[in-house]
C-alpha positions as CSV (number, residue, x, y, z in Angstrom):
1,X,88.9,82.7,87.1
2,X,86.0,80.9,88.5
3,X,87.5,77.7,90.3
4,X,86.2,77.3,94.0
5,X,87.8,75.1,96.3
6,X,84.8,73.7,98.9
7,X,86.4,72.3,102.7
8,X,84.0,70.3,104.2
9,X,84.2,67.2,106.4
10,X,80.4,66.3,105.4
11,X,80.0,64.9,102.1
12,X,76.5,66.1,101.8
13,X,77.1,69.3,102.4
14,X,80.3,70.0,100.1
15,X,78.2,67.8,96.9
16,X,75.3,70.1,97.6
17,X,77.6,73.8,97.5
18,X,79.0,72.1,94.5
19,X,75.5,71.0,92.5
20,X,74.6,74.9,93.2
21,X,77.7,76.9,92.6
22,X,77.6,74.6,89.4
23,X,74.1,75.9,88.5
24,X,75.4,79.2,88.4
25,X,78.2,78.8,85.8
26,X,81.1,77.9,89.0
27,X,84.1,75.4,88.3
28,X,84.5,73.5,91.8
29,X,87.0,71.3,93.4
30,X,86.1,69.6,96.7
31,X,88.3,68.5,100.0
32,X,87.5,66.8,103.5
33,X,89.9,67.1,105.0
34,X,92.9,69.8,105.7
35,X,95.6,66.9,103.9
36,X,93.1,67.3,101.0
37,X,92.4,71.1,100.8
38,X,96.2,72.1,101.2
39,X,97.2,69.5,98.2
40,X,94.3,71.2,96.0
41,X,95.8,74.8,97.1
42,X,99.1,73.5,96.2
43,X,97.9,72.4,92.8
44,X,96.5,75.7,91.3
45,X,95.5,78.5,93.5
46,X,91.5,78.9,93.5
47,X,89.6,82.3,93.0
48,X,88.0,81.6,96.1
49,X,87.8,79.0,99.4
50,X,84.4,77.5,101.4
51,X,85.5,76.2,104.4
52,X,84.0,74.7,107.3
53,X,85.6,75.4,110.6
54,X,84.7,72.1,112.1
55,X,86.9,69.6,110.3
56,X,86.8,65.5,111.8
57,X,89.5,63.2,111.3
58,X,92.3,66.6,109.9
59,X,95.6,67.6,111.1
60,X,94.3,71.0,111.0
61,X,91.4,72.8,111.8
62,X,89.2,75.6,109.5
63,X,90.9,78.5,111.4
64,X,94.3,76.8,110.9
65,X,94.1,76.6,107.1
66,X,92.5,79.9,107.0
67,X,96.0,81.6,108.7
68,X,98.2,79.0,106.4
69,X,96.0,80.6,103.3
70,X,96.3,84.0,104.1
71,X,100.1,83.9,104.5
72,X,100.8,82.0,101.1
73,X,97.9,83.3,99.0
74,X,96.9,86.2,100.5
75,X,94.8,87.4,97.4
76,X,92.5,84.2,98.0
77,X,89.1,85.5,99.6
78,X,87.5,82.8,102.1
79,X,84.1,82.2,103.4
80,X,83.9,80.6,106.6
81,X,80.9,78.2,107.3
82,X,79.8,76.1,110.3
83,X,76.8,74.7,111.7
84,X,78.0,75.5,115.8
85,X,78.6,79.4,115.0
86,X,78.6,81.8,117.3
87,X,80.0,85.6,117.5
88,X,83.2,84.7,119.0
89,X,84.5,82.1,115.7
90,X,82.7,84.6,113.8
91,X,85.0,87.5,114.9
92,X,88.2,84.7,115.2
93,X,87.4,84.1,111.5
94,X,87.5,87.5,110.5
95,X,90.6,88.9,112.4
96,X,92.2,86.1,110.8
97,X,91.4,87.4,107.2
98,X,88.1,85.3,106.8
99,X,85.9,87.9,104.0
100,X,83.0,86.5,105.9
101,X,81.2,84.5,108.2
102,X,77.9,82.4,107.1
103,X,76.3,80.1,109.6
104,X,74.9,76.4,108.8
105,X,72.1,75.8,108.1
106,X,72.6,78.8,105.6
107,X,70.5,80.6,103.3
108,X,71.0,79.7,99.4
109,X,70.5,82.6,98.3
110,X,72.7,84.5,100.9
111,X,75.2,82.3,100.2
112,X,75.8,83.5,96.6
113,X,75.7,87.0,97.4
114,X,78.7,86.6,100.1
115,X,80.2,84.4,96.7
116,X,79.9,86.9,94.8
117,X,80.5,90.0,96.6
118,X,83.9,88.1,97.6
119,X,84.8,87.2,93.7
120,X,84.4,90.8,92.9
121,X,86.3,91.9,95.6
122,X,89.3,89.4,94.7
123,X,89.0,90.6,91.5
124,X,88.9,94.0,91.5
125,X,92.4,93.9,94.0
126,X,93.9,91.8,91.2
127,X,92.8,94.2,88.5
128,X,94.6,97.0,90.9
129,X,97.6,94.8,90.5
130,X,97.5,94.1,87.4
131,X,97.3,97.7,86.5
132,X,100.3,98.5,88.5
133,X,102.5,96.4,87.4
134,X,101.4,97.5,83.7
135,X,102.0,101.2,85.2
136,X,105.4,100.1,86.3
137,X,106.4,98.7,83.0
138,X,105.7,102.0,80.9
139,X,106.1,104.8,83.3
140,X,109.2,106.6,82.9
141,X,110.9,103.3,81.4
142,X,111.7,104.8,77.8
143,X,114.5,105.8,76.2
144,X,116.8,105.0,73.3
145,X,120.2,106.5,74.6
146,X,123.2,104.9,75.1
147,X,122.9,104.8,79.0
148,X,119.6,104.1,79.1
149,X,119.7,101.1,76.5
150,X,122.9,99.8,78.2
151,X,120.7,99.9,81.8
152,X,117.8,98.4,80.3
153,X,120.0,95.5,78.9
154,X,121.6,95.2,82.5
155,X,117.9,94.7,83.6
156,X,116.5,92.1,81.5
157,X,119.7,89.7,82.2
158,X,119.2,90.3,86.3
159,X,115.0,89.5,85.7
160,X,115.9,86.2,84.5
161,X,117.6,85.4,87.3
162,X,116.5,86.0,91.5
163,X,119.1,86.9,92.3
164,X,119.3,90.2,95.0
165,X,119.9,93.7,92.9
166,X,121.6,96.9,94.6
167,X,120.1,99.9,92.4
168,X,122.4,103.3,92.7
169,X,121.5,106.6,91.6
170,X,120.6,110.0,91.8
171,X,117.4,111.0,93.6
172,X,115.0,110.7,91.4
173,X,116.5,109.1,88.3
174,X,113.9,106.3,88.4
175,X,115.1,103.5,91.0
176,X,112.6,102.3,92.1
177,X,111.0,101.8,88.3
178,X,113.7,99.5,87.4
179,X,113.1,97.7,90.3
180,X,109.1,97.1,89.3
181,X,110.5,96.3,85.6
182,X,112.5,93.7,87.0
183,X,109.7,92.7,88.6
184,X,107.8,92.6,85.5
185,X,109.6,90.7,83.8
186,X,110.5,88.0,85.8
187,X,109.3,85.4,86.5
188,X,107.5,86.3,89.8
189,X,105.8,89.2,87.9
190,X,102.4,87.6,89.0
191,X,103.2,88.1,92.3
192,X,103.3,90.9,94.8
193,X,106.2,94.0,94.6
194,X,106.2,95.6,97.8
195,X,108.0,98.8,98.1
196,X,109.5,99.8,101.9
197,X,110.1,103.4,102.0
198,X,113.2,103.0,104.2
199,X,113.5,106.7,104.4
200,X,110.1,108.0,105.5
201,X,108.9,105.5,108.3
202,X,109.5,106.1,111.6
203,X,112.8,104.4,113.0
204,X,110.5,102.8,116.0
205,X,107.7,101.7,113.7
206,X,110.3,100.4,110.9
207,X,110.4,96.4,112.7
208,X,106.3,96.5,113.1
209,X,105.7,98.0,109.3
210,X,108.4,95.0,108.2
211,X,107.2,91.9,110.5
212,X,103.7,93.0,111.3
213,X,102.1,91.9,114.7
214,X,100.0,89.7,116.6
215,X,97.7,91.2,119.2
216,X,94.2,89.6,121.2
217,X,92.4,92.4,120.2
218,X,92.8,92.8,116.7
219,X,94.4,89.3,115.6
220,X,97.0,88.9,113.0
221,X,98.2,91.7,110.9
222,X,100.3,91.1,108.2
223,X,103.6,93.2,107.9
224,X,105.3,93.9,104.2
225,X,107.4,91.0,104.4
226,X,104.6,88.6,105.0
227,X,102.8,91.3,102.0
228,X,105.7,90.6,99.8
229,X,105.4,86.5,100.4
230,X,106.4,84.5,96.6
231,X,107.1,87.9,95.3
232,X,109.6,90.8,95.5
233,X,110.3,93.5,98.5
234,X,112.2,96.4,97.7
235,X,113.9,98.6,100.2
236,X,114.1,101.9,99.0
237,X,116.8,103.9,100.1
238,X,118.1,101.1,102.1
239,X,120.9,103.1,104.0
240,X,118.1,105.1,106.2
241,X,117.1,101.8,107.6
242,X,117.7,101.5,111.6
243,X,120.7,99.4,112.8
244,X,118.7,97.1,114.9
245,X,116.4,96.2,112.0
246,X,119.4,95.5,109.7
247,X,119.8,93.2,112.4
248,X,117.1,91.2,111.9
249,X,117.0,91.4,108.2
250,X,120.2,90.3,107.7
251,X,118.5,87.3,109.5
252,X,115.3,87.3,107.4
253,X,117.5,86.4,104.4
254,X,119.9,83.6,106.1
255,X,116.9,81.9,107.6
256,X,114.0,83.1,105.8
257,X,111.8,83.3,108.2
258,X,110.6,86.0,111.3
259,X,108.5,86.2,114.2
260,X,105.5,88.5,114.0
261,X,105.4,91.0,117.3
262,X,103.7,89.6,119.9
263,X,103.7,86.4,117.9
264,X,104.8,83.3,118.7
265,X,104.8,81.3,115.5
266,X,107.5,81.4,113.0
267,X,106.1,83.1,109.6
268,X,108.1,81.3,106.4
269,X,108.7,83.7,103.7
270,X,110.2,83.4,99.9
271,X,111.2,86.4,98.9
272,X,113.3,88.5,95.7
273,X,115.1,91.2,97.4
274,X,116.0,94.4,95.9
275,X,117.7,97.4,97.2
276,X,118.3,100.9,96.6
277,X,120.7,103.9,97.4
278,X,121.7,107.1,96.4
279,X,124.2,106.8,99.1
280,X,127.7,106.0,99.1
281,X,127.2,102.6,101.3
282,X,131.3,102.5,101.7
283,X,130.9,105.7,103.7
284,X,128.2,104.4,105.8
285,X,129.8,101.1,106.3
286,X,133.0,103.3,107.3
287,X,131.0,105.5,110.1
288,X,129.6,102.3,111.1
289,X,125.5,103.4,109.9
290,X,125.5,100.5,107.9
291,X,126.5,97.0,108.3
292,X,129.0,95.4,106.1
293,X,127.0,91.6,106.5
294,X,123.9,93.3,105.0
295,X,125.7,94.9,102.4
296,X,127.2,92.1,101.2
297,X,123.6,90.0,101.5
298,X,122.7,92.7,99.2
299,X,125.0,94.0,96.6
300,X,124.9,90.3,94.8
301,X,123.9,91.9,91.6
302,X,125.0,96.0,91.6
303,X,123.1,98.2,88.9
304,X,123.8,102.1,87.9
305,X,120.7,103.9,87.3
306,X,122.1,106.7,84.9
307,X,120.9,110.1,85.7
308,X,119.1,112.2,83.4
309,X,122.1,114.4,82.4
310,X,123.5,111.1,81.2
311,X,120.9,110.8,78.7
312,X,119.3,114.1,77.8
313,X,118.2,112.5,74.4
314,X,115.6,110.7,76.2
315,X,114.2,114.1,77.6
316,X,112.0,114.3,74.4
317,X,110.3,111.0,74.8
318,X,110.2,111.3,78.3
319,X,108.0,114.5,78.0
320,X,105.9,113.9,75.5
321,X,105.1,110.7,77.9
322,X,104.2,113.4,80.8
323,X,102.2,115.4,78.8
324,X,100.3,112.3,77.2
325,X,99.6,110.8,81.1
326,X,98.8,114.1,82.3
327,X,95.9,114.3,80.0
328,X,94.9,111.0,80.6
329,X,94.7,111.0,84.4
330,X,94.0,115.0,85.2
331,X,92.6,116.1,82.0
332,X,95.4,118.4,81.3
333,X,95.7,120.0,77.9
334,X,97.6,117.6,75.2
335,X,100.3,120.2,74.4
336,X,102.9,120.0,71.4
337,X,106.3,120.1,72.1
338,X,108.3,121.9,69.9
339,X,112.0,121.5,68.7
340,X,113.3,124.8,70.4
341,X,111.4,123.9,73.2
342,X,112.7,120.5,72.9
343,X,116.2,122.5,73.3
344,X,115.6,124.4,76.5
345,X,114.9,121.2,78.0
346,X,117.7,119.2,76.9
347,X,120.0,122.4,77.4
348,X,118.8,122.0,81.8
349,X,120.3,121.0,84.8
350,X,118.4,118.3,85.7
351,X,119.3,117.5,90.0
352,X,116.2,116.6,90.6
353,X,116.3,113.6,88.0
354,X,112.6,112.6,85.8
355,X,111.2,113.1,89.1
356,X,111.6,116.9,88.7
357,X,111.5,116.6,84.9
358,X,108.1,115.3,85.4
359,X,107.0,117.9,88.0
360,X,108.1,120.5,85.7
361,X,105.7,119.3,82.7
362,X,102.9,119.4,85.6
363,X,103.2,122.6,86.4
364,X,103.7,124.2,82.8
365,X,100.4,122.7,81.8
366,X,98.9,123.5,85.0
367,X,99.9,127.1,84.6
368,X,99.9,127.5,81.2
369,X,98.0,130.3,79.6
370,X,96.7,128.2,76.5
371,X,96.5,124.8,74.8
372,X,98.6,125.6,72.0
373,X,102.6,124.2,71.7
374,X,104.6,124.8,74.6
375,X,106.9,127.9,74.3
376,X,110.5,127.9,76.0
377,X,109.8,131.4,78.1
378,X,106.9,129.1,80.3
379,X,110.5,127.4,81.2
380,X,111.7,130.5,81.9
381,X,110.8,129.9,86.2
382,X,112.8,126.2,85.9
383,X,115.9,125.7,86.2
384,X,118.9,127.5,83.8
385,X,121.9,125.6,84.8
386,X,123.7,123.2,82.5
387,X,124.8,119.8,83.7
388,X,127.7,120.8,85.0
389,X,126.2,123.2,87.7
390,X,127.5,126.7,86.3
391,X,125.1,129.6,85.5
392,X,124.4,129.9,81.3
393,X,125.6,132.8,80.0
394,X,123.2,134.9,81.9
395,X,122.8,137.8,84.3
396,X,125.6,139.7,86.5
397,X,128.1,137.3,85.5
398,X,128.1,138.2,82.0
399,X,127.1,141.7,82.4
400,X,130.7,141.9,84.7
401,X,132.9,141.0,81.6
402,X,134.3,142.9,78.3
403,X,132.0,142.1,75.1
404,X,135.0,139.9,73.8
405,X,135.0,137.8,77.1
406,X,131.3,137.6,77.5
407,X,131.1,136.2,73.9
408,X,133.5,133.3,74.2
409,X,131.9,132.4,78.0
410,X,128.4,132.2,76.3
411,X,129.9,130.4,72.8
412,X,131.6,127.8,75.6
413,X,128.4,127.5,77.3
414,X,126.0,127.1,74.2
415,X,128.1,124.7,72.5
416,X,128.5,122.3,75.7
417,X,124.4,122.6,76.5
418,X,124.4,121.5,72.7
419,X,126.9,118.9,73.0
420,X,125.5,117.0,76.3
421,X,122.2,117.8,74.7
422,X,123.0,115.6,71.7
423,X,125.0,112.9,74.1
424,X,128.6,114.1,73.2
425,X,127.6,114.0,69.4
426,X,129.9,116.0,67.5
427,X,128.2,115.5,63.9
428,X,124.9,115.8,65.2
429,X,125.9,119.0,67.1
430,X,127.3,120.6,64.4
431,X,124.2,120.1,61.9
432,X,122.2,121.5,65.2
433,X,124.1,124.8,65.5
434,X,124.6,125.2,61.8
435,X,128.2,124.7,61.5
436,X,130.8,122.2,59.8
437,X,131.7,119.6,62.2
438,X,135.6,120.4,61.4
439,X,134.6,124.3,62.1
440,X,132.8,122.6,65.4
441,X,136.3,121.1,66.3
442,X,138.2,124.4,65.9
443,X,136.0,126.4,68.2
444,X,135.7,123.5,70.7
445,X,139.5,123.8,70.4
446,X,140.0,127.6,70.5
447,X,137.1,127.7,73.6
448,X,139.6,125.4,75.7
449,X,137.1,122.4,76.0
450,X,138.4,120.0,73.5
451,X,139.2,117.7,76.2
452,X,136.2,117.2,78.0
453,X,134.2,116.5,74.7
454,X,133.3,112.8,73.5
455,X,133.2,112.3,69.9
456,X,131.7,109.3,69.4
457,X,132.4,109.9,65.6
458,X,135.8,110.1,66.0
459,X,136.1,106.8,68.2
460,X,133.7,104.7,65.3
461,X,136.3,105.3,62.9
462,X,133.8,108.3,61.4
């Protein structure tokens, strides 16, 4: 993009900037007056703004449309000129967000260098974006299980809509990634996603972080609300927020608006909201740690982020994805994943969610002794729980028992592994472990777990 927007009251001035920013391969669009700029802002956003501080016969002055521009299009580099400059507007101009200062009668030549330094600049942040939000898309969003394709449904009918979205879950079980898909794919997904890590700033920095400040020293700085302005702010892990700023969030989203600290002016935001817990907010609303206003400001549109023992058949793609980003990013070895490695993983108790999953891929090709496949025994130092929390047929617990009673406890605990491993799959279990499905049945039956087993089979009419 290569449109510049030039604000001056002198009609010499802006025709010349224009016959030279031509000459160098620049679309430009011209204003004189502040009614004129803002209407040409309004109309398509340019790459980047000249404007003259010194504006006769406008409502508003250069330093005025400067603050109006950095609070709607924030991403929009501007180059202040004027032909009465002095340090003071110099440093005004730039505590206000200006990318740089150029004083009339100015330099050609300089002139383009600030231009283009500030494209670059403008174009490399919206590269970073970009990138991001590509990132957020394909990271950790894959799967083909039932959960997951039933979440993933859930989330392409909310990013159609803007409607405010309460994600639940287990720590780790990717949150905060549905939250940037819905983001994605909606129709602000050109727009900022700003993430507020409820949880890990300080409870007496939380309101200056949110509503950013206003002091004579250093200007204006921008919190994440202002950050988040046209597109979407997520709270993560909403329930660790202080009291006093529910408060005044809860107020944020009746009047959209907020006061900077320190500041004076009213700072209009349009904002998606979206939320996450892993907390039970009826509890916290109960003990009074929550409010039951913001919840309900909140929860407009709830959505269950299955954990990862709720869809252990994604584990496969999932790691293969690990090991593939790994390589790219750290230049980790590009390891195979075989199928009875495949198994141990599946077979895990997963608490810590893809968040651990992921960590767990790290460290075995961190640690790892080669570059060939992956061999379960490097699992060996991970976890060797199933998904229900109990010890595999392992160790002291087995060691305690008579050979016939050990045998059925590790039988029980093998076949459930295999049978969460394969999503409650009886047929597909059986053809695993080697067995007839209606043999399968009996021993489920004769083991005493029958009841906690879902055949999907069996409930398609199979």
């Amino acid at each position: 993009m290569t449109d510049i927007l030039i604000v001056d009251d002198e009609k010499d001035i802006r025709e010349l900037i224009s016959d030279i920013l031509r000459d160098e391969s620049y679309s430009t669009r011209l204003a004189a007056n502040s009614d004129q700029a803002m209407a040409e802002i309004n109309i398509a956003e340019p790459a980047l703004i000249i404007l003259d501080i010194w504006l006769k016969d406008s409502k508003m002055d250069g330093i005025d449309i400067l603050k109006q521009v950095k609070r709607n299009n924030p991403d929009v580099p501007v180059v202040i000129i004027s032909g009465h400059g002095n340090i003071e507007i110099a440093v005004a101009a730039i505590k206000q967000g200006a990318y740089d200062f150029i004083e009339k009668p100015f330099n050609i030549d300089q002139l383009l260098v600030v231009i283009r330094r500030a494209m670059e600049a403008s174009r490399l942040r919206r590269e970073n974006s970009t990138l991001k939000r590509g990132e957020a898309r394909a990271a950790e969003m894959l799967g083909n299980s039932a959960a997951f394709r039933r979440l993933r449904e859930q989330l392409d009918k909310v990013s159609k809509s803007n409607g405010r979205v309460m994600l639940t879950g287990e720590p780790g079980a990717g949150k905060e990634m549905a939250a940037r898909y819905i983001h994605g794919h909606s129709q602000r997904g050109r727009d900022p996603f700003i993430a507020v890590p409820c949880a890990t700033i300080e409870p007496d920095r939380m309101e200056e972080v949110l509503f950013g400040r206003e002091t004579p020293e250093r200007g204006i700085e921008p919190g994440l609300l202002e950050q988040a302005h046209g597109g979407v702010i997520y709270f993560d892990e909403v329930a660790d927020m202080p009291l006093g700023t529910q408060t005044k969030i809860l107020r944020v989203l009746t009047e959209q608006q907020f006061q900077r600290a320190g500041g004076t002016d009213k700072v209009r935001v349009d904002l998606r909201v979206i939320s996450s817990t892993n907390r039970d907010l009826a509890t916290e609303i109960a003990t009074g740690r929550f409010r039951q206003e913001l919840y309900d400001r909140l929860n407009v549109v709830p959505v269950a982020v299955p954990s990862l023992s709720e869809r252990r058949e994604d584990i496969h793609h999932l790691a293969e994805h690990f090991i593939e980003q790994f390589h790219a990013s750290q230049g980790l070895p590009q390891r195979a994943l075989p199928e009875e490695t495949v198994a141990a993983l599946q077979s895990m108790a997963w608490p810590g969610n893809i968040r651990q999953l992921r960590n767990v891929i790290e460290r075995v090709l961190i640690l790892g002794d080669g570059t060939g496949p992956i061999q379960p025994s490097e699992l060996e130092s991970q976890s060797t729980t199933n998904g229900s929390g109990e010890a595999l047929a392992l160790g002291p617990q087995i060691t305690s028992l008579a050979l016939r009673d050990a045998r059925e406890l590790f039988e029980r605990e093998y076949l459930l592994a295999q049978i969460n491993r394969f999503g409650g799959n009886i047929s597909r279990t059986a053809q695993f472990v080697g067995m007839e499905r209606s043999a399968l049945h009996r021993k489920l039956k004769s083991l005493g777990v029958v009841g906690g087993v879902r055949v999907e089979e069996e409930m398609m009419g199979k």
